[in-house]
TIMI-70507 format. One line per field, with one value per atom (N, C-alpha, C): residue number from 1; residue in one letter; atom name; x, y, z. Coordinates in steps of 0.05 Angstrom, whole numbers, always signed. Example, Ala and Ser with C-alpha at 12.3 -4.5 7.8 and 13.67 -1.06 7.14 Angstrom:
BEGIN
k <- 1, 1, 1, 2, 2, 2 $
r <- a, a, a, s, s, s $
a <- N, CA, C, N, CA, C $
c1 <- +264, +246, +264, +257, +273, +258 $
c2 <- -114, -90, -66, -45, -21, +1 $
c3 <- +156, +156, +156, +142, +143, +157 $
***
This chain:
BEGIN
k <- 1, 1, 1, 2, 2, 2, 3, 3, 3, 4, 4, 4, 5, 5, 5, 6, 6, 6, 7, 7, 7, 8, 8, 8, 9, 9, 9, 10, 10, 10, 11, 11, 11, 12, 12, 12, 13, 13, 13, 14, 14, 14, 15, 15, 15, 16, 16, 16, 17, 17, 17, 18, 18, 18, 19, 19, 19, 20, 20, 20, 21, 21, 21, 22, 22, 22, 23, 23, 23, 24, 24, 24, 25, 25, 25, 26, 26, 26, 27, 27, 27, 28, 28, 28, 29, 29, 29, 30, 30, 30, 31, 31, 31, 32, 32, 32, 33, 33, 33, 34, 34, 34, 35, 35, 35, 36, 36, 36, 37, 37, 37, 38, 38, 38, 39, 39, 39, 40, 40, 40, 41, 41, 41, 42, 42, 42, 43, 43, 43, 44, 44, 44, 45, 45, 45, 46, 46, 46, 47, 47, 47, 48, 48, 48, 49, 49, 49, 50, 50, 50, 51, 51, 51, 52, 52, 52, 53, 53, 53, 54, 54, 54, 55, 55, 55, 56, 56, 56, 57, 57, 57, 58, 58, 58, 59, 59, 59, 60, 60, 60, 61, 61, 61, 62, 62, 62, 63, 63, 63, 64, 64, 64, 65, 65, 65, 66, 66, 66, 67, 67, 67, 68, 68, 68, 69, 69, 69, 70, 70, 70, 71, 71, 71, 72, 72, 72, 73, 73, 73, 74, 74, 74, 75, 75, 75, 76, 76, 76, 77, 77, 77, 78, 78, 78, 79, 79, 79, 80, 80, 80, 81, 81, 81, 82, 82, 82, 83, 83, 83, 84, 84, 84, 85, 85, 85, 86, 86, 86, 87, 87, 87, 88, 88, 88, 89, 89, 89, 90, 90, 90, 91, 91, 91, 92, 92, 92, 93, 93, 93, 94, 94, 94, 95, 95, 95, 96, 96, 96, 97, 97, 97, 98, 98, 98, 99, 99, 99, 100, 100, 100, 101, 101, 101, 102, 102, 102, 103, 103, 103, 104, 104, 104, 105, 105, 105, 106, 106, 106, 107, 107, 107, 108, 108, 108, 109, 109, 109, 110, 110, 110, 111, 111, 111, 112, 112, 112, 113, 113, 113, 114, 114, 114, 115, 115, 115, 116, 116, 116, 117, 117, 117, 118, 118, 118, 119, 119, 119, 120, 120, 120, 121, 121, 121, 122, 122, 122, 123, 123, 123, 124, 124, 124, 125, 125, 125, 126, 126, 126, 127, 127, 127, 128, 128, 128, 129, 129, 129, 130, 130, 130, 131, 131, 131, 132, 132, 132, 133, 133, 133, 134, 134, 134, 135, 135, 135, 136, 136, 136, 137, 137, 137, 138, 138, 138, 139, 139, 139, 140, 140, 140, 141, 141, 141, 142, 142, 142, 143, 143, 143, 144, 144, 144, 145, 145, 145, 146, 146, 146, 147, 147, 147, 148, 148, 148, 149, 149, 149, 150, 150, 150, 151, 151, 151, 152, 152, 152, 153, 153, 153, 154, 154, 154, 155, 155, 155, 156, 156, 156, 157, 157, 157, 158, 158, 158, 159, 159, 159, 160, 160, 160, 161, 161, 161, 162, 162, 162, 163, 163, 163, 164, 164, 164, 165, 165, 165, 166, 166, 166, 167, 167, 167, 168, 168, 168, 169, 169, 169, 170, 170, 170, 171, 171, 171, 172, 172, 172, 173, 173, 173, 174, 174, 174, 175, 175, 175, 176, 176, 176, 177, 177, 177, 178, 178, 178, 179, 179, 179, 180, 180, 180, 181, 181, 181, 182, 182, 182, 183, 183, 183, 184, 184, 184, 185, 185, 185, 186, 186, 186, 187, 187, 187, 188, 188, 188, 189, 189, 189, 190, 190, 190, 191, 191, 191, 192, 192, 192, 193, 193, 193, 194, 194, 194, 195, 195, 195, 196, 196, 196, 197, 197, 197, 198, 198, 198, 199, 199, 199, 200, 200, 200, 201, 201, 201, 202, 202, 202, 203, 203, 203, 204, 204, 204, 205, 205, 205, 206, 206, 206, 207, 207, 207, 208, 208, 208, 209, 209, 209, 210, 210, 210, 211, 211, 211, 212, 212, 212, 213, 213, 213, 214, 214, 214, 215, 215, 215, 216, 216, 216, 217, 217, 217, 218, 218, 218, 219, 219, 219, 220, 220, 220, 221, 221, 221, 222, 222, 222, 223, 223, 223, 224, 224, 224, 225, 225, 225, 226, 226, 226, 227, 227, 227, 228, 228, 228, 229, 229, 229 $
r <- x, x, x, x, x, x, x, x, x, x, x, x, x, x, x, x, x, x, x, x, x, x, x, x, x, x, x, x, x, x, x, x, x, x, x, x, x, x, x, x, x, x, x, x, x, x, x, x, x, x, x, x, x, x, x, x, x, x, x, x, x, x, x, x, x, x, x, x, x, x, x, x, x, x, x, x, x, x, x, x, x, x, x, x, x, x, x, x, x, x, x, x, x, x, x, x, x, x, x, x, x, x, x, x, x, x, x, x, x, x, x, x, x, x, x, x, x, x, x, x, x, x, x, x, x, x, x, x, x, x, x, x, x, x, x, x, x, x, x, x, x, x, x, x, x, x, x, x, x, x, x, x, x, x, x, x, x, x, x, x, x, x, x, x, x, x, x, x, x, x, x, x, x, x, x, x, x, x, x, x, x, x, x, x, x, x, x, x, x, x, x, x, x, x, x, x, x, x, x, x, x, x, x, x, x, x, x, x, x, x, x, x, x, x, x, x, x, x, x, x, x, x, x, x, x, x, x, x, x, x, x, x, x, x, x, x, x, x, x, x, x, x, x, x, x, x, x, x, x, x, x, x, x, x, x, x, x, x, x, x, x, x, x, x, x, x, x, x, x, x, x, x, x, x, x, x, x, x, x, x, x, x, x, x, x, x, x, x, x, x, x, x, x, x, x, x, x, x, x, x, x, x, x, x, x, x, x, x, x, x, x, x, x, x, x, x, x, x, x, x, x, x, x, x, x, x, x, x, x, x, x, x, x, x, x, x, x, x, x, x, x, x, x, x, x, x, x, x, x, x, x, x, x, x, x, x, x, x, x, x, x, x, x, x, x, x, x, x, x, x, x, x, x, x, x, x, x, x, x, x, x, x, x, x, x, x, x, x, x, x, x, x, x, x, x, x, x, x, x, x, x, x, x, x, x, x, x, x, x, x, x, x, x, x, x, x, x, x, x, x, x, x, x, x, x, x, x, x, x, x, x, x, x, x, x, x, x, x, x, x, x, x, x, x, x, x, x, x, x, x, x, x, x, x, x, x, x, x, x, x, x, x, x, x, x, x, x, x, x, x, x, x, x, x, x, x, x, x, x, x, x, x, x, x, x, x, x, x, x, x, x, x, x, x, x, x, x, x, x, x, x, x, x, x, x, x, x, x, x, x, x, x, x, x, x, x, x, x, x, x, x, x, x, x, x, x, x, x, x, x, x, x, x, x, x, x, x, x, x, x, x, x, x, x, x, x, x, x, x, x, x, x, x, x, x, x, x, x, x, x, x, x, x, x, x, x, x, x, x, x, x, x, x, x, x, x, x, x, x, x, x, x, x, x, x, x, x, x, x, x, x, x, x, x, x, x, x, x, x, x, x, x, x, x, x, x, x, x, x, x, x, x, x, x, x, x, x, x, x, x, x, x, x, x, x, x, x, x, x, x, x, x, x, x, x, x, x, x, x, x, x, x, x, x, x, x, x, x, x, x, x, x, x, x, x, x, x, x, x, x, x, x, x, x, x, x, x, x, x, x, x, x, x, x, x, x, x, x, x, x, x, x, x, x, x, x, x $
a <- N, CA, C, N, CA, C, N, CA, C, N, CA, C, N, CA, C, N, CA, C, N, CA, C, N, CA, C, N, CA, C, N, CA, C, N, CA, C, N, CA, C, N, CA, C, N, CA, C, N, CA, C, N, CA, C, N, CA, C, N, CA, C, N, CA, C, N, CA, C, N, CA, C, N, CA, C, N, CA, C, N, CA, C, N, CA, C, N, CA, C, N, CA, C, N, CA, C, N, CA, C, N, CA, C, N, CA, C, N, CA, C, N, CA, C, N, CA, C, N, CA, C, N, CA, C, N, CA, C, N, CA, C, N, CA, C, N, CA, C, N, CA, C, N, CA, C, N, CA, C, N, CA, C, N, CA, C, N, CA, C, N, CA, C, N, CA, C, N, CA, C, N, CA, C, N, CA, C, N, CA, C, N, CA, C, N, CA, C, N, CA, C, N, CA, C, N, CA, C, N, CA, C, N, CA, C, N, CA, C, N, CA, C, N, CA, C, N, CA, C, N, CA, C, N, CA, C, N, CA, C, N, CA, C, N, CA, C, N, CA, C, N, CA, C, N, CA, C, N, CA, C, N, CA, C, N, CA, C, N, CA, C, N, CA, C, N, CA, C, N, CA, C, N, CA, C, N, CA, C, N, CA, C, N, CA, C, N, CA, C, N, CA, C, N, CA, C, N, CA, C, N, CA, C, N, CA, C, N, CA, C, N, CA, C, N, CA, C, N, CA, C, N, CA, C, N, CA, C, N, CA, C, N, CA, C, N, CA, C, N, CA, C, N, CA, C, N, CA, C, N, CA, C, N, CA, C, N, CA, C, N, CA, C, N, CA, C, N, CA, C, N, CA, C, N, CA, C, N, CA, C, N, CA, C, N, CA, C, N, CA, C, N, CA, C, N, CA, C, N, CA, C, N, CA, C, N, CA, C, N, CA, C, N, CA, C, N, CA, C, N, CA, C, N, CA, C, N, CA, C, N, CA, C, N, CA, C, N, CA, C, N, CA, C, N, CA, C, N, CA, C, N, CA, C, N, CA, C, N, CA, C, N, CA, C, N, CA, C, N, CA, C, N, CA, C, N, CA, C, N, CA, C, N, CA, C, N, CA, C, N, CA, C, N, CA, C, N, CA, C, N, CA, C, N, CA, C, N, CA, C, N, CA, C, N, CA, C, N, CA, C, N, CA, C, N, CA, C, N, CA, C, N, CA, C, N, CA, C, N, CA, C, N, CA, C, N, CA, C, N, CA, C, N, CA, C, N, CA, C, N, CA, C, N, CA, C, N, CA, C, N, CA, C, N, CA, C, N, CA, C, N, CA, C, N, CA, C, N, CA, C, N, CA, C, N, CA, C, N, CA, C, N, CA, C, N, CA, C, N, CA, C, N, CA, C, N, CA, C, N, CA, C, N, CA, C, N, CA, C, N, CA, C, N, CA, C, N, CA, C, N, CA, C, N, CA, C, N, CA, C, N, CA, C, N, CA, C, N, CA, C, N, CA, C, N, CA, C, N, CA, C, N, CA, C, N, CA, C, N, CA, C, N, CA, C, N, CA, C, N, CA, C, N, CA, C, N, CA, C, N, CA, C, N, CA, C, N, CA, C, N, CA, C, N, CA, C, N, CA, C, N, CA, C, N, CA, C, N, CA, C, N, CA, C, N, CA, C, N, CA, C, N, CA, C, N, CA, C, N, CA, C, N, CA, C, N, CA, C, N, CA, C, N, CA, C, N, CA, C, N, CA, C, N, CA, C, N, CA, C, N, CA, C, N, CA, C, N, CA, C, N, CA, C, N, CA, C, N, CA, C $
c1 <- +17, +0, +18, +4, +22, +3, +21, -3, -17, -32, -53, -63, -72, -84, -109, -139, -167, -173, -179, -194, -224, -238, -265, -277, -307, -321, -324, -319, -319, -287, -265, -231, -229, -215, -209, -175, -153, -136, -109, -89, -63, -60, -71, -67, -90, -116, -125, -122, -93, -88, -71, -50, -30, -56, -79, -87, -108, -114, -122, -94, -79, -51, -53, -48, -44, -69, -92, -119, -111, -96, -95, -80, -59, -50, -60, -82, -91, -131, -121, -140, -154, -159, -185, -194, -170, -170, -185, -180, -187, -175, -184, -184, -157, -134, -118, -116, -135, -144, -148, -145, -138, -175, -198, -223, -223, -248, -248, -278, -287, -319, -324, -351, -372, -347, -336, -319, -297, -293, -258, -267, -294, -312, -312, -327, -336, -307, -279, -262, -251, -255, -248, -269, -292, -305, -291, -296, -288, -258, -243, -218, -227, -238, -247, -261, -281, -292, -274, -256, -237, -224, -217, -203, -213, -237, -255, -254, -254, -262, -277, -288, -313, -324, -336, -336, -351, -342, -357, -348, -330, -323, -300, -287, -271, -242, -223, -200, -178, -182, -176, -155, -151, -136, -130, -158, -150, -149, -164, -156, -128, -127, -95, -71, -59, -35, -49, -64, -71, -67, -79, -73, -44, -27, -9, +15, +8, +31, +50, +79, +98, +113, +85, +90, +114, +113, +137, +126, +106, +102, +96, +116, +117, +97, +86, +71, +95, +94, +104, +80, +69, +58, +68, +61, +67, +39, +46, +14, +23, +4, +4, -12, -5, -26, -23, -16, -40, -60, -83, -104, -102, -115, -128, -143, -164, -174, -160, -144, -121, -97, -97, -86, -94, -137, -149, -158, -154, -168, -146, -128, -102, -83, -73, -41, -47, -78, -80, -79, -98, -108, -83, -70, -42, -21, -15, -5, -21, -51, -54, -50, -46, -37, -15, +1, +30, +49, +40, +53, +70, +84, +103, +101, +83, +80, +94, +109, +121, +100, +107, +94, +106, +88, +104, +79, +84, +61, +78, +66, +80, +107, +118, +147, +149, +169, +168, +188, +186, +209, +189, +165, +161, +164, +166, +170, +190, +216, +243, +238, +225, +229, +218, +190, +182, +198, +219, +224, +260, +263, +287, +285, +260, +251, +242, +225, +215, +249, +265, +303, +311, +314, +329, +321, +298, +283, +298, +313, +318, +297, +275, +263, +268, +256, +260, +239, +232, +217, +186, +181, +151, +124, +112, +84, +75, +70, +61, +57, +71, +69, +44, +33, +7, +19, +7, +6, -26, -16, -39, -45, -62, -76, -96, -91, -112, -103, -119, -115, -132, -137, -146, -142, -157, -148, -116, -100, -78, -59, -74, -55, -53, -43, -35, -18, -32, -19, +8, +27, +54, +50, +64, +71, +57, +28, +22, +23, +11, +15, +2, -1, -21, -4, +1, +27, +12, +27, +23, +11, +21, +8, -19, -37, -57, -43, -28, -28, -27, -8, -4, +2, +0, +5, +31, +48, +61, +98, +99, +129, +131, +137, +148, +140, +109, +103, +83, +69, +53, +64, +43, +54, +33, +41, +29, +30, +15, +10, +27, +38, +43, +69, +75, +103, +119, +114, +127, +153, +165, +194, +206, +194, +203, +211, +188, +178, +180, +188, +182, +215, +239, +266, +270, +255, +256, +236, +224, +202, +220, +233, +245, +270, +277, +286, +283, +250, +245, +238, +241, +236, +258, +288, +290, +283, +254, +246, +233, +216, +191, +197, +184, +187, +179, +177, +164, +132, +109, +78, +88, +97, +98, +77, +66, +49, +51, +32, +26, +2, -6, -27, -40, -53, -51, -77, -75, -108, -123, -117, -130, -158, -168, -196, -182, -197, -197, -173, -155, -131, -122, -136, -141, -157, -179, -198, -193, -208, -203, -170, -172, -152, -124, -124, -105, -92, -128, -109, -93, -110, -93, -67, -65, -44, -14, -22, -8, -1, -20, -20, +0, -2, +17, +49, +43, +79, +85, +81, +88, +93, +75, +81, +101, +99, +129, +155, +162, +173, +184, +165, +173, +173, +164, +162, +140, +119, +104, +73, +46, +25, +13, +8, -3, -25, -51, -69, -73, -102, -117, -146, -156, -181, -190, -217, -230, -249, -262, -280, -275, -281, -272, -247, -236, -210, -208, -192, -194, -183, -192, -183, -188, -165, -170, -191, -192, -214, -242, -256, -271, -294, -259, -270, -277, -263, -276, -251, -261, -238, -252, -259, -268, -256, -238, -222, -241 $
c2 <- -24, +0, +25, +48, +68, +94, +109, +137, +151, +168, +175, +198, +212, +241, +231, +241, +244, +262, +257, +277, +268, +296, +282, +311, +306, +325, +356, +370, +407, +408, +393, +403, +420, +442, +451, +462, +434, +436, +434, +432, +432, +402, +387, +350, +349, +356, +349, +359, +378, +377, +352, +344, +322, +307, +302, +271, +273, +296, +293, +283, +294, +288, +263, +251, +217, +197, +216, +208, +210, +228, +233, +220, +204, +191, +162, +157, +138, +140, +164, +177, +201, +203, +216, +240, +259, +283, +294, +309, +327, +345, +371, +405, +400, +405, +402, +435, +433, +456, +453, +428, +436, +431, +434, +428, +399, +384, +366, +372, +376, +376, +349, +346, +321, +314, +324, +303, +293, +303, +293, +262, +268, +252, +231, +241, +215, +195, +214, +191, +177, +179, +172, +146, +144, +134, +103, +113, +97, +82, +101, +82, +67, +66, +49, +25, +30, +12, -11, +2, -2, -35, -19, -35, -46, -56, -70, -54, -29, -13, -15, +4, +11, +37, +41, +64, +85, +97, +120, +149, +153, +182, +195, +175, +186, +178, +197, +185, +176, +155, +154, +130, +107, +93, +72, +65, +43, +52, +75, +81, +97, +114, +135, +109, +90, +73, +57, +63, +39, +69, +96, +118, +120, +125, +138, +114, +92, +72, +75, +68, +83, +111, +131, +154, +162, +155, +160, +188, +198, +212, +211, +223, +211, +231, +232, +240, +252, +278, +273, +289, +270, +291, +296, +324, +327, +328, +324, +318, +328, +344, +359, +335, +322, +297, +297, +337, +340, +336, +335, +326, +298, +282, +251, +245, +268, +269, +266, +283, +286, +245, +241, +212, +192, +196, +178, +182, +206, +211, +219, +217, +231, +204, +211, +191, +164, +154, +131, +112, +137, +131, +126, +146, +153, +124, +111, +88, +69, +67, +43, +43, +61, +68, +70, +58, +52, +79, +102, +125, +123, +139, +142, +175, +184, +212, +220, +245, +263, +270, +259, +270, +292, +304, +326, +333, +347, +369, +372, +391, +397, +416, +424, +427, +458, +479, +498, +497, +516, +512, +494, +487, +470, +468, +493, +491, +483, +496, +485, +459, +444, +417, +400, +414, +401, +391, +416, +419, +408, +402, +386, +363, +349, +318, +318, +326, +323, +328, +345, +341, +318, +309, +293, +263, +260, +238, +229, +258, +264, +260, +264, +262, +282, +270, +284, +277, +297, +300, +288, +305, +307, +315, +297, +313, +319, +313, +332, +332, +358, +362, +368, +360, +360, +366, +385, +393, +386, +378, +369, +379, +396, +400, +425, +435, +469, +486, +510, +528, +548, +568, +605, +614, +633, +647, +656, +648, +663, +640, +624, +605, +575, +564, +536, +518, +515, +495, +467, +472, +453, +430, +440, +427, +446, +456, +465, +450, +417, +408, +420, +412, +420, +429, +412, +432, +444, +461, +483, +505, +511, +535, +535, +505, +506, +504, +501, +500, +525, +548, +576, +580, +595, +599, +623, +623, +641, +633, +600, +590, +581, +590, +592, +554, +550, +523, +527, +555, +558, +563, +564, +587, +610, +630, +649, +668, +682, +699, +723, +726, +752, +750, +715, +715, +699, +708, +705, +709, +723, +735, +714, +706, +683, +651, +641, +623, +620, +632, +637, +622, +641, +627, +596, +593, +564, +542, +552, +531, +534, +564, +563, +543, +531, +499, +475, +473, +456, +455, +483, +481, +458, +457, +430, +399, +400, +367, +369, +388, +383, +374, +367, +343, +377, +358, +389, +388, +372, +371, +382, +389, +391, +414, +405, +422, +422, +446, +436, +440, +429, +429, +436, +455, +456, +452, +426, +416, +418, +446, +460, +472, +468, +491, +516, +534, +561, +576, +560, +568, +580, +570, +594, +614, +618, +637, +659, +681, +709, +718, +739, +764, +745, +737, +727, +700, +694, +657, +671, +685, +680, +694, +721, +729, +696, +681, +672, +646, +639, +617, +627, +658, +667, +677, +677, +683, +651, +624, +601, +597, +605, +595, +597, +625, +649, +628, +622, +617, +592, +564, +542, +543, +557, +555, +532, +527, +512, +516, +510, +520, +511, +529, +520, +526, +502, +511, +505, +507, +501, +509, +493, +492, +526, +521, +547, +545, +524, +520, +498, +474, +463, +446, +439, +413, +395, +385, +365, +339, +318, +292, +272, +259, +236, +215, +213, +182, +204, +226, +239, +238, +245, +253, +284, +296, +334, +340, +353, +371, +396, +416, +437, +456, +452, +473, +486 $
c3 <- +0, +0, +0, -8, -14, -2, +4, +20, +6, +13, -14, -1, -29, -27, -23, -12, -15, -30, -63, -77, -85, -89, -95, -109, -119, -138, -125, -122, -122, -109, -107, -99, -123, -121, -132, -115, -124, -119, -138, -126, -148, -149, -137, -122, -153, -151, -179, -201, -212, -232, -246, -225, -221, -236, -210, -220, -248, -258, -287, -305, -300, -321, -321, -301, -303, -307, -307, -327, -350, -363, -388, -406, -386, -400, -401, -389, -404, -423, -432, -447, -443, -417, -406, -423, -433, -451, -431, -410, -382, -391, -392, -392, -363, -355, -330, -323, -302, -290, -255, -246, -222, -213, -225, -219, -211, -200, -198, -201, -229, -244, -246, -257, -269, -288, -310, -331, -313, -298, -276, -260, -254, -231, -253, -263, -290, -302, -308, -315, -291, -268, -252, -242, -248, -248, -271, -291, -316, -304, -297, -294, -260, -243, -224, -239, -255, -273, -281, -299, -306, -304, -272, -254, -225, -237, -215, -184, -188, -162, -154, -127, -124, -147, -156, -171, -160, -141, -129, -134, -159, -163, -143, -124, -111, -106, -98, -103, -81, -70, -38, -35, -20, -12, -44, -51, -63, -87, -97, -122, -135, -116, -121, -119, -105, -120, -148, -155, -184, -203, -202, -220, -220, -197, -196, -198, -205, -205, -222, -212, -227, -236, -218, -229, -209, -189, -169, -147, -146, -125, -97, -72, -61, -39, -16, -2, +25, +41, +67, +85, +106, +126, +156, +156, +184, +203, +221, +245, +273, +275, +299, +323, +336, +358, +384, +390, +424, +420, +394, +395, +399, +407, +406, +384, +373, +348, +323, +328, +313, +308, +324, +318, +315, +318, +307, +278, +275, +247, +225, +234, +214, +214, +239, +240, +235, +246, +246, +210, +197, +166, +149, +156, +147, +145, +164, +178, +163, +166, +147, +124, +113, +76, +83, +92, +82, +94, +99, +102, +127, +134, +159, +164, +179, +182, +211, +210, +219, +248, +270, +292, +312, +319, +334, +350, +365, +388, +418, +423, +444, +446, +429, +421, +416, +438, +424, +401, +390, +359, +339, +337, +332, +298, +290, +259, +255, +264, +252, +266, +276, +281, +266, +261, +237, +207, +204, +179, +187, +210, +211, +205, +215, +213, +176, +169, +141, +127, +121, +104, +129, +154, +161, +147, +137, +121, +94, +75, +52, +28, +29, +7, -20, -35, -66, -76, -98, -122, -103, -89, -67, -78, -86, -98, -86, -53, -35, -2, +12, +31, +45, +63, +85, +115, +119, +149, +162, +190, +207, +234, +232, +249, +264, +286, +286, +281, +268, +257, +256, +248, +248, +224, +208, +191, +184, +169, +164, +190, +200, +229, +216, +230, +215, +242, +261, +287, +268, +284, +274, +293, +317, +342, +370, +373, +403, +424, +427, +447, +470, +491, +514, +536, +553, +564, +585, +606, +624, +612, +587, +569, +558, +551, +539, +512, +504, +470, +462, +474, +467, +433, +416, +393, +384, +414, +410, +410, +416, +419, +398, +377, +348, +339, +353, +345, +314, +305, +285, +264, +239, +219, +222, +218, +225, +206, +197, +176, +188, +218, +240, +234, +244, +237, +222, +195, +183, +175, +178, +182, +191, +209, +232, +205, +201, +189, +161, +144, +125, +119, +129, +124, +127, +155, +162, +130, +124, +112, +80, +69, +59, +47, +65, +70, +55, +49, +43, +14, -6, -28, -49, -31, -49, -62, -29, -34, -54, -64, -90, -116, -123, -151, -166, -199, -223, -208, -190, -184, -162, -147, -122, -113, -83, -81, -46, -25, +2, +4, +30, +44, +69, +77, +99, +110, +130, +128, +157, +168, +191, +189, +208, +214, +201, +182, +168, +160, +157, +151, +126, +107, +79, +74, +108, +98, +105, +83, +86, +72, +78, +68, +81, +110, +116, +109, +104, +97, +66, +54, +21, +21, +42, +49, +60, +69, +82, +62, +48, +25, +10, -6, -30, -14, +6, +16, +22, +33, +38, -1, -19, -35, -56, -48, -60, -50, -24, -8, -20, -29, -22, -58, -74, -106, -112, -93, -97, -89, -107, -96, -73, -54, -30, -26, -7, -14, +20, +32, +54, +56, +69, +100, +96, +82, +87, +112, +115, +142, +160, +155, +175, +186, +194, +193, +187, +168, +140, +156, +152, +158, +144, +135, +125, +132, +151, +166, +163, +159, +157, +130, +114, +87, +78, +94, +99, +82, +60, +52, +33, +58, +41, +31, +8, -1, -23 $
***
């Protein structure tokens, strides 16, 4: 088994432009626009068909290693798990698809720790980075952890739209893992919404030379199925 993105009908992400391309190469002729419309749904359908899937229009554990076989893209997540929620619904899904995700919480520094562990790994050519866990407009929880503090947002454990100055050099770092698809994720409560989330999306993305997207309403989880981008 191999780790996997959850795409499905209204994403409108950089993860479904990737996966039209590799529709396309086995026909689909998809407009690669990053939608995930009725024609995207529909070949996705056909190639589940295909290949004795379930055919429910979606693109999750068992269907993404049969699309993407061979293509070589590799997945890294990081997971924030002072929640409990958080390591039933993330870390756990993660682990049964084959993945090996990045845990952390609790940790001040928690970005450069993050981004020590994801290069101490050495990956290359990354179709895509995922972050896990709470978040705020323009905020993006790394490592809060619970603690004496409550899970403060102020020991250089977030990304923060505030401080970036801070953050921005450190994550800077990581633009050598991305493949030519490379993309992130940030799959927190409201982290792309408003002035601040897009403010904070187009500097991570400046930053890493890769599109980043996130969580306009609620907190995205794999074992869920929530991904309201």
């Amino acid at each position: 088994m191999a780790n996997y993105p959850l795409l499905f009908r209204s994403n409108r992400l950089p993860a479904v432009a990737v996966l039209q391309k590799l529709l396309n190469r086995g026909g689909a002729r998809l407009t690669v626009d990053g939608d995930f419309g009725p024609r995207t749904q529909q070949a996705v359908i056909n190639f589940q068909r295909l290949h004795r899937l379930k055919p429910d229009g979606i693109v999750g554990p068992e269907t993404w290693p049969r699309i993407s076989a061979a293509a070589g893209l590799p997945i890294v997540d990081c997971v924030d798990i002072f929640d409990p929620l958080l390591v039933e619904d993330t870390e756990g899904p993660i682990k049964r698809a084959g993945g090996h995700p990045n845990l952390l919480g609790g940790l001040c520094n928690g970005v450069e720790q993050a981004v020590s562990m994801i290069l101490s790994a050495s990956p290359s050519n990354v179709f895509l980075l995922r972050f896990h866990g709470h978040g705020a407009p323009g905020v993006a929880g790394v490592a809060f952890g619970r603690g004496d503090t409550g899970g403060a947002w102020d020991q250089k454990s977030d990304i923060d739209v505030d401080t970036l100055a801070d953050t921005l050099p450190l994550l800077s770092r990581l633009k050598k893992i991305f493949g030519p698809y490379g993309c992130v994720q940030f799959m927190h409560c409201e982290t792309g919404k408003g002035p601040q989330g897009l403010n904070l999306l187009s500097k991570i993305a400046g930053a890493l030379g890769a599109p980043a997207s996130a969580a306009v309403t609620e907190q995205c989880g794999l074992g869920m199925g929530n991904l309201p981008f």
